[in-house]
Gaussian input, Z-matrix of N, CA and C with variables (Angstrom, degrees):
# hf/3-21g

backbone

0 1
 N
 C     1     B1
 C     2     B2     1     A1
 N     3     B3     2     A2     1     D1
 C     4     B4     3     A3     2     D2
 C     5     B5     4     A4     3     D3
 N     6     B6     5     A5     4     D4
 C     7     B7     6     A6     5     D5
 C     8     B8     7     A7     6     D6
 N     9     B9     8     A8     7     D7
 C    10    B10     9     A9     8     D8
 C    11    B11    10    A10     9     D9
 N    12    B12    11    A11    10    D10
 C    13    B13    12    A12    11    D11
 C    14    B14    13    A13    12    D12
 N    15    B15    14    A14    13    D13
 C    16    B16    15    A15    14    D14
 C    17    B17    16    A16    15    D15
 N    18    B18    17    A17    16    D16
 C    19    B19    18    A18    17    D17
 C    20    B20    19    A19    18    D18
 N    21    B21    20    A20    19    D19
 C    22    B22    21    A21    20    D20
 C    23    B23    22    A22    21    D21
 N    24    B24    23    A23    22    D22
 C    25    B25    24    A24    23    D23
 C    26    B26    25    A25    24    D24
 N    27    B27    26    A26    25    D25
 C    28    B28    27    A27    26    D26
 C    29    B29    28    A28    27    D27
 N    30    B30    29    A29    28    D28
 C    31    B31    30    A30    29    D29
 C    32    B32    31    A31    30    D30
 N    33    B33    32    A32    31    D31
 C    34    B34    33    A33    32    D32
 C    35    B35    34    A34    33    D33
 N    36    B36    35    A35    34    D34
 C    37    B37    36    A36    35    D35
 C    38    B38    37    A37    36    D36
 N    39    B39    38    A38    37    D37
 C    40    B40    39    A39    38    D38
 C    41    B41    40    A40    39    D39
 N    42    B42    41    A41    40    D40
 C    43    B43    42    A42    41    D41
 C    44    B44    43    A43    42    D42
 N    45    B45    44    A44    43    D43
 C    46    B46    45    A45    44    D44
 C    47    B47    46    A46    45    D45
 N    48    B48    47    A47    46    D46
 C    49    B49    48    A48    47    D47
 C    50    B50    49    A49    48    D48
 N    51    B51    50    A50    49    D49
 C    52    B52    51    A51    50    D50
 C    53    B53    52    A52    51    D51
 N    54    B54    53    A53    52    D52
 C    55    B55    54    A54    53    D53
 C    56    B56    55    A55    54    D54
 N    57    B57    56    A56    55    D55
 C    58    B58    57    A57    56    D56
 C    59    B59    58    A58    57    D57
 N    60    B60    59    A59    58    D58
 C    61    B61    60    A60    59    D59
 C    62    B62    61    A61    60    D60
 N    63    B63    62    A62    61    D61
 C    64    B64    63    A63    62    D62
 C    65    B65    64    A64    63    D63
 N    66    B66    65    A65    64    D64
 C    67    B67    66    A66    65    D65
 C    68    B68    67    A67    66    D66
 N    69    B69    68    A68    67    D67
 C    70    B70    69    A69    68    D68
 C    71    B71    70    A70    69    D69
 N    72    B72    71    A71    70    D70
 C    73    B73    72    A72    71    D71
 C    74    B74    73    A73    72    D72
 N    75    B75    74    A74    73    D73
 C    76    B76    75    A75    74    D74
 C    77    B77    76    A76    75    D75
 N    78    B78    77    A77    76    D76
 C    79    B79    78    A78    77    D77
 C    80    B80    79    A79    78    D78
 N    81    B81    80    A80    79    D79
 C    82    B82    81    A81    80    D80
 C    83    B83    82    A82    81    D81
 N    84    B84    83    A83    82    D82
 C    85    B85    84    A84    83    D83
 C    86    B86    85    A85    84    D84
 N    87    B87    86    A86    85    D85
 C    88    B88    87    A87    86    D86
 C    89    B89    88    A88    87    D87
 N    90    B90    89    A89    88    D88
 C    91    B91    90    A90    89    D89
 C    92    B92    91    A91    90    D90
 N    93    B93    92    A92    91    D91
 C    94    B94    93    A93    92    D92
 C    95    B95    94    A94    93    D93
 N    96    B96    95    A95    94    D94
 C    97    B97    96    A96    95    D95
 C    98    B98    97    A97    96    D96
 N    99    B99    98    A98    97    D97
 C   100   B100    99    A99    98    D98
 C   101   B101   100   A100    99    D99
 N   102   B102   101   A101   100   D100
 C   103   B103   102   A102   101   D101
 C   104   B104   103   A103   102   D102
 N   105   B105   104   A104   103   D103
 C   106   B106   105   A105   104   D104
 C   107   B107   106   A106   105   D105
 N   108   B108   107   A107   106   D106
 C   109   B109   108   A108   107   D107
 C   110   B110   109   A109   108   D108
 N   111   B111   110   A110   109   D109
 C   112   B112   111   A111   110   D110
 C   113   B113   112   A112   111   D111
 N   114   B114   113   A113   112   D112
 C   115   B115   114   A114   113   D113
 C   116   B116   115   A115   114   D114
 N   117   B117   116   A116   115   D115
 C   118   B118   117   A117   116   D116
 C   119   B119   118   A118   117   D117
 N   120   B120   119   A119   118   D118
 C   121   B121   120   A120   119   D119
 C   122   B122   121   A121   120   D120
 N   123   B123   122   A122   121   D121
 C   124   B124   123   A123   122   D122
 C   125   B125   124   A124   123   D123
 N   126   B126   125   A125   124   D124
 C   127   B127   126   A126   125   D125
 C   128   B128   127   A127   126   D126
 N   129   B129   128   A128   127   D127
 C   130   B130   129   A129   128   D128
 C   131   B131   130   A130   129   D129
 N   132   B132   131   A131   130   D130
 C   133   B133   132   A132   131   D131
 C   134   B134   133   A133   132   D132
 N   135   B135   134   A134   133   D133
 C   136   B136   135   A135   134   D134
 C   137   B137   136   A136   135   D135
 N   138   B138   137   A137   136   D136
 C   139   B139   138   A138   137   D137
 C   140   B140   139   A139   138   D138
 N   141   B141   140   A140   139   D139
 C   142   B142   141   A141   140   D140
 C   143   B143   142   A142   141   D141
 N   144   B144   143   A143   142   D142
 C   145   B145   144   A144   143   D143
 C   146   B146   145   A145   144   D144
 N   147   B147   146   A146   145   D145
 C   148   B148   147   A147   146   D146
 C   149   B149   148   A148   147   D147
 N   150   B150   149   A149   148   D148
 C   151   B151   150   A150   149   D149
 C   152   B152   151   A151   150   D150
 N   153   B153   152   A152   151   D151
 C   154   B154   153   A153   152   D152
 C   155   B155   154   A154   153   D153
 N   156   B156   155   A155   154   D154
 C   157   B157   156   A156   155   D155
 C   158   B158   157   A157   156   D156
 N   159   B159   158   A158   157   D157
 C   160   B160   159   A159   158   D158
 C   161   B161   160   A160   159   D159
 N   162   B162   161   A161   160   D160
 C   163   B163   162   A162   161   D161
 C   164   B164   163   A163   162   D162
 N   165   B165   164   A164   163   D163
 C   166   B166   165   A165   164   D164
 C   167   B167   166   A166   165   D165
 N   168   B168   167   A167   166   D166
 C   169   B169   168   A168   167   D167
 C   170   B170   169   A169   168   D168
 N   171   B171   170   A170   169   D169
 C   172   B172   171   A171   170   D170
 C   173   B173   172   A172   171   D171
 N   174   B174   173   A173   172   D172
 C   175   B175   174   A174   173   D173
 C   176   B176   175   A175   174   D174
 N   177   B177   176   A176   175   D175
 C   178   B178   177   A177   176   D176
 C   179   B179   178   A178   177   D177
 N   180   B180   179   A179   178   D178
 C   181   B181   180   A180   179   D179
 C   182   B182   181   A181   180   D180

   B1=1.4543
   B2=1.5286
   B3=1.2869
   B4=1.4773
   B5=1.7696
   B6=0.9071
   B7=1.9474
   B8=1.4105
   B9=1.3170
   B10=1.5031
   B11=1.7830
   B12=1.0183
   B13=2.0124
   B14=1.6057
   B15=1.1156
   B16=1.4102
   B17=1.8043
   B18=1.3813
   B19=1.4128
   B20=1.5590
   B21=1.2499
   B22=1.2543
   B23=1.7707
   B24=1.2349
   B25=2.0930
   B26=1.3117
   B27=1.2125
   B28=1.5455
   B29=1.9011
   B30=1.4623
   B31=1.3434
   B32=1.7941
   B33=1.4288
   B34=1.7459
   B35=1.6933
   B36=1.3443
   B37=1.3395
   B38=1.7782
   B39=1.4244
   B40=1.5435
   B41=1.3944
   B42=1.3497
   B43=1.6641
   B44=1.5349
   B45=1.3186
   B46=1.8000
   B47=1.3874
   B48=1.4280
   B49=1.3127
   B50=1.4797
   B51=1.5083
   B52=1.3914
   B53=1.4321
   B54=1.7938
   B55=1.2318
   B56=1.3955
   B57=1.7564
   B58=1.6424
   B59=1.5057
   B60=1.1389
   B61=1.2255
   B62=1.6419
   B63=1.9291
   B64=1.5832
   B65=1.5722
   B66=1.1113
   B67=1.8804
   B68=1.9930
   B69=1.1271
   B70=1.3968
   B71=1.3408
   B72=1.2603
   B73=1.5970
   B74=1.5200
   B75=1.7454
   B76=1.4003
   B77=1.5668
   B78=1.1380
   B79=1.8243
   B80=1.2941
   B81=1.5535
   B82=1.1444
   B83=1.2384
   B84=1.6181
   B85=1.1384
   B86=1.8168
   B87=0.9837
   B88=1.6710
   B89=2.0865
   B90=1.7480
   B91=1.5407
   B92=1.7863
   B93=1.5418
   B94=0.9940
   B95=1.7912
   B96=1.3338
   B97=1.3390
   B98=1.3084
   B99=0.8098
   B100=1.6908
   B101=2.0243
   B102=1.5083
   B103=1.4520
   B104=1.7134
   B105=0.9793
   B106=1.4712
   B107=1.9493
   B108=1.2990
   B109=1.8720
   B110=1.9451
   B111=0.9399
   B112=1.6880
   B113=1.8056
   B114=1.4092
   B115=1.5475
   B116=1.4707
   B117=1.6010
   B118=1.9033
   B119=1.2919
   B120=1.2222
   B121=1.6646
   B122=1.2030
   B123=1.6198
   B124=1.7723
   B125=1.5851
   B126=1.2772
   B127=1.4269
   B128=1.8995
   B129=1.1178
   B130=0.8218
   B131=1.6612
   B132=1.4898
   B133=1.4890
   B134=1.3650
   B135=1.1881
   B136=1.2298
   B137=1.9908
   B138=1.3029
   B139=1.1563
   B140=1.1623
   B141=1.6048
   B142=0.9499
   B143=1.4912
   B144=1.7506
   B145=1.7360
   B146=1.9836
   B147=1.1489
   B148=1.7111
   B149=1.8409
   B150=1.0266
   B151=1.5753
   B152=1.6559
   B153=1.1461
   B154=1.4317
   B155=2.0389
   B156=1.4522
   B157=1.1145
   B158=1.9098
   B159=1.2111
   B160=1.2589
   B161=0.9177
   B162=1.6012
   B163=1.4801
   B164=1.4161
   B165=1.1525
   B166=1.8165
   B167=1.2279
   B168=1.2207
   B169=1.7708
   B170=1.5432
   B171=1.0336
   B172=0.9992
   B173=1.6115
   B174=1.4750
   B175=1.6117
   B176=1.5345
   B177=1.2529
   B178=0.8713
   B179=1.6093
   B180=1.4509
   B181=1.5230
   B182=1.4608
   A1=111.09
   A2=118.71
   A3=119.00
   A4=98.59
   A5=124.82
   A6=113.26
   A7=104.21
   A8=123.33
   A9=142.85
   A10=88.99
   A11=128.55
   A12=123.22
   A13=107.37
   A14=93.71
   A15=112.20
   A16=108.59
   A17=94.44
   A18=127.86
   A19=126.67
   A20=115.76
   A21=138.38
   A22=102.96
   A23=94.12
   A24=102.02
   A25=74.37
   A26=147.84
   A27=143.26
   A28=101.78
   A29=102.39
   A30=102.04
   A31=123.21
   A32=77.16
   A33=108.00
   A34=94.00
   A35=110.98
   A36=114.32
   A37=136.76
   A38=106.16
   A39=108.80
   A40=97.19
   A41=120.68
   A42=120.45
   A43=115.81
   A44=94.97
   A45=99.94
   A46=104.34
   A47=125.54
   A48=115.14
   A49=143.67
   A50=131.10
   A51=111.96
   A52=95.36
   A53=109.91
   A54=122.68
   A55=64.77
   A56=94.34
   A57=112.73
   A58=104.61
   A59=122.97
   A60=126.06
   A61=140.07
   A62=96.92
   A63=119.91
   A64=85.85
   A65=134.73
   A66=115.01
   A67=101.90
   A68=134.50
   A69=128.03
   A70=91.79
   A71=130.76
   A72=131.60
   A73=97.09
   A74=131.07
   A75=99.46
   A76=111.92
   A77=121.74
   A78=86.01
   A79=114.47
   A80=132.15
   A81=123.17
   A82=110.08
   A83=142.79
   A84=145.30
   A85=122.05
   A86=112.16
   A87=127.56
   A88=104.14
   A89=83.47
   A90=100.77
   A91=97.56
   A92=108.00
   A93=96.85
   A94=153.97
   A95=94.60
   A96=103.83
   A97=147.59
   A98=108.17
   A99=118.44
   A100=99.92
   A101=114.31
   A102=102.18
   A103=109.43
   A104=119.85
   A105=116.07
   A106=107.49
   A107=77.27
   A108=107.67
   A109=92.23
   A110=102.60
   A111=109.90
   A112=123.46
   A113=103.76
   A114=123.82
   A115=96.61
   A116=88.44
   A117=90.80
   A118=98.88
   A119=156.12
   A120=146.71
   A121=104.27
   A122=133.65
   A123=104.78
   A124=111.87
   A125=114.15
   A126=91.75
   A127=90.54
   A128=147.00
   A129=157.92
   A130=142.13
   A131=81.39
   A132=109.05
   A133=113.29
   A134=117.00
   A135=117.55
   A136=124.05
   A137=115.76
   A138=120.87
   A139=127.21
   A140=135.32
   A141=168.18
   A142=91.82
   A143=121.11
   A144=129.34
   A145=89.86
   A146=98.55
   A147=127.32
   A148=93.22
   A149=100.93
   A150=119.47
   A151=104.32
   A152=138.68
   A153=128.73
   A154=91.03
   A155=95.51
   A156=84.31
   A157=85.30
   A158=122.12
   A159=146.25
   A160=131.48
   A161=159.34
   A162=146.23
   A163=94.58
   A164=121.24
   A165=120.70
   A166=105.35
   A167=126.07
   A168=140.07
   A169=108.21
   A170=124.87
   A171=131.83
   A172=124.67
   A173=99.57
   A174=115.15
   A175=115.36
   A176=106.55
   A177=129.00
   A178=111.27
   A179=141.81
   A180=134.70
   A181=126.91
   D1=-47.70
   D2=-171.92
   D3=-82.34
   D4=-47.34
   D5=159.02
   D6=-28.72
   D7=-72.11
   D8=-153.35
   D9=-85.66
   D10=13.29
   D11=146.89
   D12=-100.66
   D13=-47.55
   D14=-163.70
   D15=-44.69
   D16=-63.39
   D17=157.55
   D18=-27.55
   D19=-51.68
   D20=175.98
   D21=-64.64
   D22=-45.67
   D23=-157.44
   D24=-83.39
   D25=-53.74
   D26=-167.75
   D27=-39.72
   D28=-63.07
   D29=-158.30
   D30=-78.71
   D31=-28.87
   D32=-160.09
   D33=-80.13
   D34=-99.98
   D35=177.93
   D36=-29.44
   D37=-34.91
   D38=-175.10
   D39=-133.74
   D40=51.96
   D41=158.31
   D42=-112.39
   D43=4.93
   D44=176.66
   D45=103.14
   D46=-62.02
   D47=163.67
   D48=5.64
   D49=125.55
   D50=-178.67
   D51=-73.26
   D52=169.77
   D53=-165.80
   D54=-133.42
   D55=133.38
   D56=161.64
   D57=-110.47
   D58=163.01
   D59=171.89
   D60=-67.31
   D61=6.88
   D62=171.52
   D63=-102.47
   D64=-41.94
   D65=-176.89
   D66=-79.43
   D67=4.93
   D68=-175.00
   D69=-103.04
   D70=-32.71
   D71=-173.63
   D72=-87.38
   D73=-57.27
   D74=171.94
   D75=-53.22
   D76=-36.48
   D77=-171.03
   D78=-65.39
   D79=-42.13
   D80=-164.33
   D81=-75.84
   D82=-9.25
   D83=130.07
   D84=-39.76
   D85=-28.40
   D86=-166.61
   D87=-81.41
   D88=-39.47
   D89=-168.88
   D90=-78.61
   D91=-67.66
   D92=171.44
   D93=-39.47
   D94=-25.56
   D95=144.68
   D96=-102.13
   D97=-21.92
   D98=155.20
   D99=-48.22
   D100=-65.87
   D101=-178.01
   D102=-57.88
   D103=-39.44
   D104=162.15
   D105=-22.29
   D106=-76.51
   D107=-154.93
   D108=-49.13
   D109=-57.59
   D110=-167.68
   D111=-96.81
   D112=-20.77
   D113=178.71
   D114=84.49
   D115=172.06
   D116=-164.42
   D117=-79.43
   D118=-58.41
   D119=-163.62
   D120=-62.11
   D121=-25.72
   D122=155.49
   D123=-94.39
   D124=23.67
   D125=169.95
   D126=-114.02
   D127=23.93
   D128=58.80
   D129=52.58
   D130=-108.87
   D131=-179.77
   D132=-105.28
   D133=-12.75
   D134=-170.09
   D135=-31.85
   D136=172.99
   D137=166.13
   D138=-95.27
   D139=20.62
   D140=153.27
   D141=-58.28
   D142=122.32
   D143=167.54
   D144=-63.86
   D145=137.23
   D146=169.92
   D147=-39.05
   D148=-167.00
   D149=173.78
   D150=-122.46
   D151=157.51
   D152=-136.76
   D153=-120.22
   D154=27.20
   D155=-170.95
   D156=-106.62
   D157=-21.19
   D158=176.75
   D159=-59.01
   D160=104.16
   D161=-113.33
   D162=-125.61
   D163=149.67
   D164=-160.21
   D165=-135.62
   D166=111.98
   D167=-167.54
   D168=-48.70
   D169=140.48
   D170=172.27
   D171=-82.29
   D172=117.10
   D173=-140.98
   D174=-106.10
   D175=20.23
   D176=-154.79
   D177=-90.28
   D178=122.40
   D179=-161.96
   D180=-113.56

């Protein structure tokens, strides 16, 4: 489930595409269950790679 949100905001939201207000309700349907399915600190933190729209700290030591 949280792949299959993740996924969605990946393609849907930041592919340039207009976002109509039937793809803003599947996602927030998509999200909302996924935090269901896993709870909010692994939907979160999870081990799931970010969505590439998402900026990733520099991890470097």
């Amino acid at each position: 489930m949280v792949d299959e949100a993740r996924q969605f905001f990946d393609q849907t939201f930041f592919s340039g595409q207009t976002v109509t207000p039937e793809l803003a309700s599947t996602g927030t349907g998509l999200v909302a269950r996924a935090v269901q399915h896993c709870g909010i600190r692994d939907w979160i933190v999870s081990d799931v790679p970010a969505p590439s729209f998402v900026e990733q700290p520099d991890r470097a030591v």
